[in-house]
Biotite code that builds the C-alpha atoms (Angstrom):
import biotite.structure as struc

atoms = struc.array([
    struc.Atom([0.000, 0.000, 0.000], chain_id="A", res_id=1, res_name="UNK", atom_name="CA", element="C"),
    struc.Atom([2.824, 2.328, 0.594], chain_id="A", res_id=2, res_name="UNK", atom_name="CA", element="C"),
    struc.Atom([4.422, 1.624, -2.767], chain_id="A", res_id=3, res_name="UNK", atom_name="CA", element="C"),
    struc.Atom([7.558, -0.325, -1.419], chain_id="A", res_id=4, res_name="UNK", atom_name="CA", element="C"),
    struc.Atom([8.648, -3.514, -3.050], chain_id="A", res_id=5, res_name="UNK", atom_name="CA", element="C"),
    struc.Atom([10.165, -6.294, -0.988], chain_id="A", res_id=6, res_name="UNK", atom_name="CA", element="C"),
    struc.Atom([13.224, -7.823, -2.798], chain_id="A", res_id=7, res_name="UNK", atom_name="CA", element="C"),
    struc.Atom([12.865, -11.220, -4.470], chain_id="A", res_id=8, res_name="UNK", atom_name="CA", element="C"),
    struc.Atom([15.901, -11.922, -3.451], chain_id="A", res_id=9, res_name="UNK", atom_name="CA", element="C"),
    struc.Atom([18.890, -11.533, -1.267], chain_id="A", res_id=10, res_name="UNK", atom_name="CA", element="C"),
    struc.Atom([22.842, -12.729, -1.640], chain_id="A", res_id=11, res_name="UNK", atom_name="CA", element="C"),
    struc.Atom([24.882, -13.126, 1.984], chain_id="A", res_id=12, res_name="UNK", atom_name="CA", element="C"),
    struc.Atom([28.303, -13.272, 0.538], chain_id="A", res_id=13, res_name="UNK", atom_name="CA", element="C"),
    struc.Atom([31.744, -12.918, 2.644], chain_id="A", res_id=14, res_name="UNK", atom_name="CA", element="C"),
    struc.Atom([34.559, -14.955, 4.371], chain_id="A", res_id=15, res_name="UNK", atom_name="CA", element="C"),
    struc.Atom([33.571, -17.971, 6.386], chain_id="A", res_id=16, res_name="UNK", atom_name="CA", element="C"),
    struc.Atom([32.290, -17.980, 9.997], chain_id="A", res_id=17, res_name="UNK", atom_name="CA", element="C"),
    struc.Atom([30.561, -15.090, 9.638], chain_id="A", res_id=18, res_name="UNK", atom_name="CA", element="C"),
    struc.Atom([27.499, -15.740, 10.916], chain_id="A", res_id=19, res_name="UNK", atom_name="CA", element="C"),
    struc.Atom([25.628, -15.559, 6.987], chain_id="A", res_id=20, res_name="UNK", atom_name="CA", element="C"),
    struc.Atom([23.351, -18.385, 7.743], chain_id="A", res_id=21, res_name="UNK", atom_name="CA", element="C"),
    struc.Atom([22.343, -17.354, 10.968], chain_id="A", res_id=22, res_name="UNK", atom_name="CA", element="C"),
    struc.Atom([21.569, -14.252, 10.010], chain_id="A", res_id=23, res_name="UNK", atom_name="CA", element="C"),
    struc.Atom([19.011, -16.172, 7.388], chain_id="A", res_id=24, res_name="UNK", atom_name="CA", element="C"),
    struc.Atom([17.696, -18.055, 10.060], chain_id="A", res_id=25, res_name="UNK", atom_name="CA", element="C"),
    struc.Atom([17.288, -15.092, 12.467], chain_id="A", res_id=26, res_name="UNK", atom_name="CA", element="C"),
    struc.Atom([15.280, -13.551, 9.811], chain_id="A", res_id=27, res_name="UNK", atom_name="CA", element="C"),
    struc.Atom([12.954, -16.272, 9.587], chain_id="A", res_id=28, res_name="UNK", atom_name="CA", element="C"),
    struc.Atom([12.294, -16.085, 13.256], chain_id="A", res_id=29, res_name="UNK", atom_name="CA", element="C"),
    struc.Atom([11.569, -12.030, 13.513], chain_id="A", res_id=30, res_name="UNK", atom_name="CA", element="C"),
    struc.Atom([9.537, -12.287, 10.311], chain_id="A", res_id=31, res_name="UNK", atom_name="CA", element="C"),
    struc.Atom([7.481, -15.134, 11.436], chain_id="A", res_id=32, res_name="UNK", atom_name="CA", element="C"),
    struc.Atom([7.907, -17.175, 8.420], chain_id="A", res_id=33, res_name="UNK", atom_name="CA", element="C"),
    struc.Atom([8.364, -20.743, 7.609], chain_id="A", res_id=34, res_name="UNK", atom_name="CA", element="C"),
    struc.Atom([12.195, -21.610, 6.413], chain_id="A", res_id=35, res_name="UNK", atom_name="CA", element="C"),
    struc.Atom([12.339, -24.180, 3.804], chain_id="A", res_id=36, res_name="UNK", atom_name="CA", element="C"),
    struc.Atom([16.074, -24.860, 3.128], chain_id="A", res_id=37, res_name="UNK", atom_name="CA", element="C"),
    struc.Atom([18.733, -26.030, 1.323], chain_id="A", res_id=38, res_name="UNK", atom_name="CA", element="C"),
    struc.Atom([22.437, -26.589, 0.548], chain_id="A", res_id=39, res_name="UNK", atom_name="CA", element="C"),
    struc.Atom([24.026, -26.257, -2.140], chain_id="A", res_id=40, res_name="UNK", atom_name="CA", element="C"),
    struc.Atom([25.792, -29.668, -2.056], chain_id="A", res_id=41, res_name="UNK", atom_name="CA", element="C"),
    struc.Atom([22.983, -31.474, -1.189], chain_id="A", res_id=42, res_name="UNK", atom_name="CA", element="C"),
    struc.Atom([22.181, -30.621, -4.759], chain_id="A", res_id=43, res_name="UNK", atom_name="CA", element="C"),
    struc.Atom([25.041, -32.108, -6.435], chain_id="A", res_id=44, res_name="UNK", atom_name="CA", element="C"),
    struc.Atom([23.836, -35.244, -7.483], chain_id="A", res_id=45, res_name="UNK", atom_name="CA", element="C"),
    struc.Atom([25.448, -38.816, -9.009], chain_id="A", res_id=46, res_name="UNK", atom_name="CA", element="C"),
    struc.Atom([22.147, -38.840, -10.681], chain_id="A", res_id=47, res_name="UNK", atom_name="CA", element="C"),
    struc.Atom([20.952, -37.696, -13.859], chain_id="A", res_id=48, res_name="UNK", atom_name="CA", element="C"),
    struc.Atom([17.872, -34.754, -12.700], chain_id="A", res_id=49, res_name="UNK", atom_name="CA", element="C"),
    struc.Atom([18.392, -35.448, -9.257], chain_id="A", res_id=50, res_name="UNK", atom_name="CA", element="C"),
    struc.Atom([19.635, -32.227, -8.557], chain_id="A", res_id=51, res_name="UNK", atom_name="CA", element="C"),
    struc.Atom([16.946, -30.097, -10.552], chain_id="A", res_id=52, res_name="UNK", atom_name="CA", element="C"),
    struc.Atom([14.621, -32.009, -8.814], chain_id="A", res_id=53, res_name="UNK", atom_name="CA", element="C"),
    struc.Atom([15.448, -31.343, -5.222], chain_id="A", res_id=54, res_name="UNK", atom_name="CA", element="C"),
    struc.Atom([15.684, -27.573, -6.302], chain_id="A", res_id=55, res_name="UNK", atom_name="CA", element="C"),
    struc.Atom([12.255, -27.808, -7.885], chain_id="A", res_id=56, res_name="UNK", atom_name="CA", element="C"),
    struc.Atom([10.563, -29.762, -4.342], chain_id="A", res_id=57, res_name="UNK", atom_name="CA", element="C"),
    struc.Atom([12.074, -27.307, -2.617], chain_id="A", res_id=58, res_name="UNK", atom_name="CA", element="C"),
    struc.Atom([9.854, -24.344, -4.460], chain_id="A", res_id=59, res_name="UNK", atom_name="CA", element="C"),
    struc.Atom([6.894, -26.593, -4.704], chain_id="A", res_id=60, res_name="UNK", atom_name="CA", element="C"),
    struc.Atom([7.186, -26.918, -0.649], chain_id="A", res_id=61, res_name="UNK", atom_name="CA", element="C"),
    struc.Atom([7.888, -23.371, 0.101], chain_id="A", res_id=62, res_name="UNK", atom_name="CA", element="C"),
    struc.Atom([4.738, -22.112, -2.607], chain_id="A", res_id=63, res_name="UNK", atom_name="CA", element="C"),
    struc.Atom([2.692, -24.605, -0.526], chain_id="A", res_id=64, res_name="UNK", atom_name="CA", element="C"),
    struc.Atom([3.954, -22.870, 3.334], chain_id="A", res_id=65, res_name="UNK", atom_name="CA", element="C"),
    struc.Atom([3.684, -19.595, 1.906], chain_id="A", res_id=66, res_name="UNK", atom_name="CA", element="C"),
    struc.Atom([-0.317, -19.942, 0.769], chain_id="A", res_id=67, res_name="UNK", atom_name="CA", element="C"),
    struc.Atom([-0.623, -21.328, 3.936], chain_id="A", res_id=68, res_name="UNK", atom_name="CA", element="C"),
    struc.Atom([1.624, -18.790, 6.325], chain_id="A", res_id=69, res_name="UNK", atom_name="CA", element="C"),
    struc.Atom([1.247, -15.771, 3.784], chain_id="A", res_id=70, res_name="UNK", atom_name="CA", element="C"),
    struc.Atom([4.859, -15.979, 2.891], chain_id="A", res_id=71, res_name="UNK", atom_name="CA", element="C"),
    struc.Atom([8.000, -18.000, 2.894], chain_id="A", res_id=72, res_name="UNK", atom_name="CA", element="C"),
    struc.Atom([11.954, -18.169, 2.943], chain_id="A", res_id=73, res_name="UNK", atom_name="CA", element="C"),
    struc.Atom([13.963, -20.288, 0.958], chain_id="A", res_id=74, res_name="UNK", atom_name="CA", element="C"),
    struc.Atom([17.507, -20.388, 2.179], chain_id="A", res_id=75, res_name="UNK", atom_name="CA", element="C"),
    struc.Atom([20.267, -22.211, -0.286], chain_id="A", res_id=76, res_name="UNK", atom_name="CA", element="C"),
    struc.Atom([23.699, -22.022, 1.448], chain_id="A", res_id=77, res_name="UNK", atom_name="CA", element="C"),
    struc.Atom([26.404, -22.815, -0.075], chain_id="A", res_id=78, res_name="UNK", atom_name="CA", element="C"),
    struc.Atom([24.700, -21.517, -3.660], chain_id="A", res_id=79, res_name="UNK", atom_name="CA", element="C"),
    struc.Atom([28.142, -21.340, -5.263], chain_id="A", res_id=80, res_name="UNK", atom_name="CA", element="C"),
    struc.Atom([28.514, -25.428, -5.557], chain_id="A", res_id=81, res_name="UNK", atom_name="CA", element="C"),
    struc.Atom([25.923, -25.186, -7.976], chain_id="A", res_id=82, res_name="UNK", atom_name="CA", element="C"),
    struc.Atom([25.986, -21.430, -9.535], chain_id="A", res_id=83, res_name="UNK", atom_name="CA", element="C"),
    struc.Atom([29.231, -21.229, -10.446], chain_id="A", res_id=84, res_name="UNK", atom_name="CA", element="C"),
    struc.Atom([30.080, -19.829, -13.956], chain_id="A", res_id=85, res_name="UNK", atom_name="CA", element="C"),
    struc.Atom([29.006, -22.088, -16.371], chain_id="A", res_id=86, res_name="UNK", atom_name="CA", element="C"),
    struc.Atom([30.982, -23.231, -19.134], chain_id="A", res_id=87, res_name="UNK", atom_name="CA", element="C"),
    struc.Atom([33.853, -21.909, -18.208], chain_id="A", res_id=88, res_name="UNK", atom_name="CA", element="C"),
    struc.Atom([36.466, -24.576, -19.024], chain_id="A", res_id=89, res_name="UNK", atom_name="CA", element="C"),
    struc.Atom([35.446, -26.346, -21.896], chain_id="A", res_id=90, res_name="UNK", atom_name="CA", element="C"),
    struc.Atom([36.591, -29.711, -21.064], chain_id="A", res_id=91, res_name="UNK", atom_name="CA", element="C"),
    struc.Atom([35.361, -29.141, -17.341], chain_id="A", res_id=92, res_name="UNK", atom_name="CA", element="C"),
    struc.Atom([31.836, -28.601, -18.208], chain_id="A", res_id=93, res_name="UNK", atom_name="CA", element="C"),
    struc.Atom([29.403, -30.324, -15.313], chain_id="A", res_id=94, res_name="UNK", atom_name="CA", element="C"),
    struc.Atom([26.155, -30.747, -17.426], chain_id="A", res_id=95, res_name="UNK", atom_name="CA", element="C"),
    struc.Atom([24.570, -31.642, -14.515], chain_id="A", res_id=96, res_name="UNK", atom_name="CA", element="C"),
    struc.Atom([24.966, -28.699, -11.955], chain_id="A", res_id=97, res_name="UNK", atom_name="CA", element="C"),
    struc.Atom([24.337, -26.435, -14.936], chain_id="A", res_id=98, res_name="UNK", atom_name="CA", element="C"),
    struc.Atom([21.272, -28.436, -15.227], chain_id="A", res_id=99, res_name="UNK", atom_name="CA", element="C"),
    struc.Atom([20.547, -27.660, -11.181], chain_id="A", res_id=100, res_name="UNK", atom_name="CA", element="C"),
    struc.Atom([21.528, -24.106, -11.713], chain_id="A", res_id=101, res_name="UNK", atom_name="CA", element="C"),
    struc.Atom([19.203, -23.948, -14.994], chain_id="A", res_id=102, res_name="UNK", atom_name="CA", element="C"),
    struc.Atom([16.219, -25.519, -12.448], chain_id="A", res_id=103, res_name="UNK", atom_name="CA", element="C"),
    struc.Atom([17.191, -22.676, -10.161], chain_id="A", res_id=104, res_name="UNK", atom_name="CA", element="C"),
    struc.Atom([16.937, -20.017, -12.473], chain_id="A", res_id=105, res_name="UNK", atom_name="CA", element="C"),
    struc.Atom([13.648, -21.174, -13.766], chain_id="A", res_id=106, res_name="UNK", atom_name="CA", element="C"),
    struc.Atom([12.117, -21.299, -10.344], chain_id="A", res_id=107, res_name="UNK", atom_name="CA", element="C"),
    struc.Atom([13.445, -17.776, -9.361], chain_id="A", res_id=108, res_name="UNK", atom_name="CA", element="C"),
    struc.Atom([11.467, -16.197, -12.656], chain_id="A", res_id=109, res_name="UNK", atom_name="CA", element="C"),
    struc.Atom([8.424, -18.351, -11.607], chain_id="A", res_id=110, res_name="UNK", atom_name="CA", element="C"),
    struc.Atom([7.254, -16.367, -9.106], chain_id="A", res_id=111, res_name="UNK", atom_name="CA", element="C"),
    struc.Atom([4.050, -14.392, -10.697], chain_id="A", res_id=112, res_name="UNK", atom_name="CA", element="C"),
    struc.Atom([1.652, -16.887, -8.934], chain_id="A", res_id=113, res_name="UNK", atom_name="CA", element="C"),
    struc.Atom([4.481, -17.518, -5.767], chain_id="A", res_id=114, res_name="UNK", atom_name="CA", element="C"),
    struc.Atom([3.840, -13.920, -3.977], chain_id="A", res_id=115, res_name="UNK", atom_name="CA", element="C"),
    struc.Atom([5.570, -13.079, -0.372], chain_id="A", res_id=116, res_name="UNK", atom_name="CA", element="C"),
    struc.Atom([8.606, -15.569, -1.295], chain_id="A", res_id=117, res_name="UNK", atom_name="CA", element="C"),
    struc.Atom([11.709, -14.247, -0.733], chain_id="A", res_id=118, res_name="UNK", atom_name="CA", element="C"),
    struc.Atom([14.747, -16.483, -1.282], chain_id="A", res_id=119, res_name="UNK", atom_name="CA", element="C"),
    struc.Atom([18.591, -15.958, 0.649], chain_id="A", res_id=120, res_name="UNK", atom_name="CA", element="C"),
    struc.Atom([21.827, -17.457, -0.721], chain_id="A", res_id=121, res_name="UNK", atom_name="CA", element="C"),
    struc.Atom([25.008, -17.355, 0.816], chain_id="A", res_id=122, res_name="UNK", atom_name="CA", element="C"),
    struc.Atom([27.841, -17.997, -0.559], chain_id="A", res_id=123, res_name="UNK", atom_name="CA", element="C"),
    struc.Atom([31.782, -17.953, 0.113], chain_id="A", res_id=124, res_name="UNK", atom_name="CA", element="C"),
    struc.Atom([32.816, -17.547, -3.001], chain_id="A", res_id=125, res_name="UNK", atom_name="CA", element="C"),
    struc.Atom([30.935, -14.507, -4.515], chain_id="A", res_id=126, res_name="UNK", atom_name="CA", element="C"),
    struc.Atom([33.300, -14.138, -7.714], chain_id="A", res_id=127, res_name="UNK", atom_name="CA", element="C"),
    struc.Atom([32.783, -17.755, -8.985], chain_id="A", res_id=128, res_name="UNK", atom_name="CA", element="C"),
    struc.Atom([28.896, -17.056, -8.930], chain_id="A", res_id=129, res_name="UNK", atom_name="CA", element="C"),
    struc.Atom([26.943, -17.203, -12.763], chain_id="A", res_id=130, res_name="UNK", atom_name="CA", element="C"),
    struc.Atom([26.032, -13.578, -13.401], chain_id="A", res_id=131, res_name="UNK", atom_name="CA", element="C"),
    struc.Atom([22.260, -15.363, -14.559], chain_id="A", res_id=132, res_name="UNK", atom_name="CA", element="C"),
    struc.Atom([22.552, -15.598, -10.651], chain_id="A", res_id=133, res_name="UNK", atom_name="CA", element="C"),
    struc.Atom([23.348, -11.507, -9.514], chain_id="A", res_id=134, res_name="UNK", atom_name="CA", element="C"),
    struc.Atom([21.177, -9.919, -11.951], chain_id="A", res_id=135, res_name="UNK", atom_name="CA", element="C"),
    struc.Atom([17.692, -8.038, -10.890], chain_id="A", res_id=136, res_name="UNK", atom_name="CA", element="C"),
    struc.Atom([14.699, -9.771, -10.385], chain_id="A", res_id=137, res_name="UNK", atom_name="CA", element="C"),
    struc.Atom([16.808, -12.976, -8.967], chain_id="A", res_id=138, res_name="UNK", atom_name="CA", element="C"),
    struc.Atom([18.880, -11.648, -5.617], chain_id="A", res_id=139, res_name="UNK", atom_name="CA", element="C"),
    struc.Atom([18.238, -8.274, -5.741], chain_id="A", res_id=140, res_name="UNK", atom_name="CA", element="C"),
    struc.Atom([20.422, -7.388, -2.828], chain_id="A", res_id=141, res_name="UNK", atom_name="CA", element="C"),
    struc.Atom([24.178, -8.030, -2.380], chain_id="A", res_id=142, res_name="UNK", atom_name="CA", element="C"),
    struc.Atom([24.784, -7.874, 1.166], chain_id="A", res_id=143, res_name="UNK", atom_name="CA", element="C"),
    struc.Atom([29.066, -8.303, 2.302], chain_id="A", res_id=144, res_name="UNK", atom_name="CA", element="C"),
    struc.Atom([28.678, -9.899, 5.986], chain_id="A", res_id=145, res_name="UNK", atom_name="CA", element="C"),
    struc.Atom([32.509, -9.763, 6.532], chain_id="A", res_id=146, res_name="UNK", atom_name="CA", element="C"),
    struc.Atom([35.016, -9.947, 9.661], chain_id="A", res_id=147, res_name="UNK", atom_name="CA", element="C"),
    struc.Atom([34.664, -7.367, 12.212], chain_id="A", res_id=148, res_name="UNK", atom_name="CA", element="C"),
    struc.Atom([37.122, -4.849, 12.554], chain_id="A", res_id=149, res_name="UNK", atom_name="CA", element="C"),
    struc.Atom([38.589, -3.823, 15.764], chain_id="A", res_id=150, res_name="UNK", atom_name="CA", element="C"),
    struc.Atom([36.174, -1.690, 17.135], chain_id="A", res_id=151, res_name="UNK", atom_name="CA", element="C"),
    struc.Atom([33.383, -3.772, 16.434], chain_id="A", res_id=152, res_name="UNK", atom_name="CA", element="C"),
    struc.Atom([35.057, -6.722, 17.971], chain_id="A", res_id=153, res_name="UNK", atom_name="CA", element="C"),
    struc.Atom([35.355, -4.983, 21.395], chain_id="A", res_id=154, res_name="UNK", atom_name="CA", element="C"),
    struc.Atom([31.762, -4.551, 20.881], chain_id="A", res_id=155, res_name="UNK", atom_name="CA", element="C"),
    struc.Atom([30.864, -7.907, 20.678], chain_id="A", res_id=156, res_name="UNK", atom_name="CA", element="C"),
    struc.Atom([33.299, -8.931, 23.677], chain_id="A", res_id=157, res_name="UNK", atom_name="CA", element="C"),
    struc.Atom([31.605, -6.443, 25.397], chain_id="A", res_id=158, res_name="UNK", atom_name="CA", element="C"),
    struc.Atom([28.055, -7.877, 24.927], chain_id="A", res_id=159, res_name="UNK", atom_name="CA", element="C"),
    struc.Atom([28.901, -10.964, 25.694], chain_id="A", res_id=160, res_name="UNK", atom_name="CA", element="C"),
    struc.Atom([31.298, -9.696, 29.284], chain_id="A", res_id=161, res_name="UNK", atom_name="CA", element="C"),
    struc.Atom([28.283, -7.751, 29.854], chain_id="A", res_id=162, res_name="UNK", atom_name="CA", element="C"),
    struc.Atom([26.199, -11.163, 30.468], chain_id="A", res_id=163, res_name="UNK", atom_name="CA", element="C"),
    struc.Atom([28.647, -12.634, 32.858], chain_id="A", res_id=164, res_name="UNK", atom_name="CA", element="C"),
    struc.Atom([29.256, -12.631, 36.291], chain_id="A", res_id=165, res_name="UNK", atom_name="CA", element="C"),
    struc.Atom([32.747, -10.524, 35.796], chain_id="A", res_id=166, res_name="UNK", atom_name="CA", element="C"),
    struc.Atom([34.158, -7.657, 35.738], chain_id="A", res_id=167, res_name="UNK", atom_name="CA", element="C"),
    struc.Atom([36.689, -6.484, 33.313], chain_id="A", res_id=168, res_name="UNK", atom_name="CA", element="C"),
    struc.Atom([38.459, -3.482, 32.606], chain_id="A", res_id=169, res_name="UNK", atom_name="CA", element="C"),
    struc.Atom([38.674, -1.809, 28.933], chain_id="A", res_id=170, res_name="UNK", atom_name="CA", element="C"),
    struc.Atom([42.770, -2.185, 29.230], chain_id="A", res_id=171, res_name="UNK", atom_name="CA", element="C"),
    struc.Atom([41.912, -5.933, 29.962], chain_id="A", res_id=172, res_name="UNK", atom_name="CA", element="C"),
    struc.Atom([39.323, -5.775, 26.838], chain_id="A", res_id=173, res_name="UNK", atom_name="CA", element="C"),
    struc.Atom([41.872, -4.308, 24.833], chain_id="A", res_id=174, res_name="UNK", atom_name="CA", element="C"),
    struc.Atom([44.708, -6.992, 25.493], chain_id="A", res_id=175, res_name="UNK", atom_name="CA", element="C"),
    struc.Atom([42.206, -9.966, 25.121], chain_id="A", res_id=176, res_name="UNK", atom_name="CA", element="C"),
    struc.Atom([41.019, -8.657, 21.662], chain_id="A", res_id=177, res_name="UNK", atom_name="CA", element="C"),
    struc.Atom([44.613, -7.339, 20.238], chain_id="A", res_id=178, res_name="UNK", atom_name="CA", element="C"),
])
C-alpha cells in the first residue's frame, strides 16, 4: 500500500564464519515465516535430474507454506557449488549442476503466482557465482557480511562480558582482543 517492493531476493556473501546463515535463520524467526532450506551440495547429485529435482521440491514446498503462512523463505547455502560460472572450461563442463543451476533459475522467474517468497543465498565464493545468478529480479540485494574490525570486535566482547558474572576493565578488553 505504501508503494515499497520487498526484494525477491537476497545474496549473503563474505569470508567464512561469519554468521551468513544465521543471520538467514534469524530472519525467519523475527519475520514469522516458515524456512524451507537447502544446501548447495545437497544438490550435487550422481544422478541424472536429481539435482533439478530437489531444487524444484524445494519451491513446490515453500509455494505450498507460503499460501498457507502468507509468505516464505527459501535459504540455499552454499549456492556457489551449484551457480558457479558455467561453461567456463570447456573440457570441465558439469552438465549436470548447470542443469541444477538452470532448475534454479527457472524457479526464481516463476514467481508471478508464488507472492511473499523471498529467497537468501550465501555464498563464500561470490566471484565464482553465474552472473544469470546476480542480476535483478533474482537476488536483488548483495549484502558483504565480513570480519569485524577492531572496534566492532570490542563490541561484541563487550556484549557478551556484559552477560557474565565478571568484571573487566577496557585495558583488559583491549589486550584480550589485540
Amino acid at each position: 500500500k505504501l508503494g515499497g517492493k520487498i526484494p525477491k531476493g537476497a545474496l549473503l556473501h563474505g569470508p567464512p564464519g561469519t554468521g551468513k546463515t544465521l543471520l538467514a535463520k534469524a530472519l525467519a524467526g523475527e519475520s514469522n515465516l516458515p524456512f524451507v532450506s537447502l544446501s548447495g551440495s545437497d544438490l550435487n547429485a550422481m544422478f541424472v535430474g536429481l539435482g533439478a529435482l530437489k531444487v524444484k521440491n524445494l519451491f513446490e514446498e515453500a509455494r505450498k507454506k507460503a499460501e498457507i503462512n502468507k509468505g516464505c523463505i527459501v535459504f540455499i547455502d552454499e549456492i556457489d557449488a551449484i551457480g558457479q560460472k558455467r561453461g567456463t572450461n570447456g573440457m570441465n563442463v558439469n552438465t549436470e549442476r548447470e542443469n541444477t543451476l538452470n532448475q534454479l533459475l527457472t524457479e526464481m522467474d516463476g514467481f508471478e503466482e508464488s507472492k511473499n517468497i523471498i529467497i537468501l543465498g550465501a555464498t563464500n565464493r561470490y566471484e565464482m557465482l553465474d552472473p544469470a545468478l546476480l542480476r535483478p529480479g533474482r537476488f536483488d540485494r548483495k549484502i558483504l557480511v565480513d570480519l569485524p574490525n577492531l572496534s566492532e570486535r570490542r563490541d561484541l566482547f563487550k556484549f557478551y562480558f556484559n552477560k557474565l558474572k565478571i568484571d573487566i576493565k577496557d585495558e583488559e578488553l583491549s589486550n584480550i582482543i589485540e
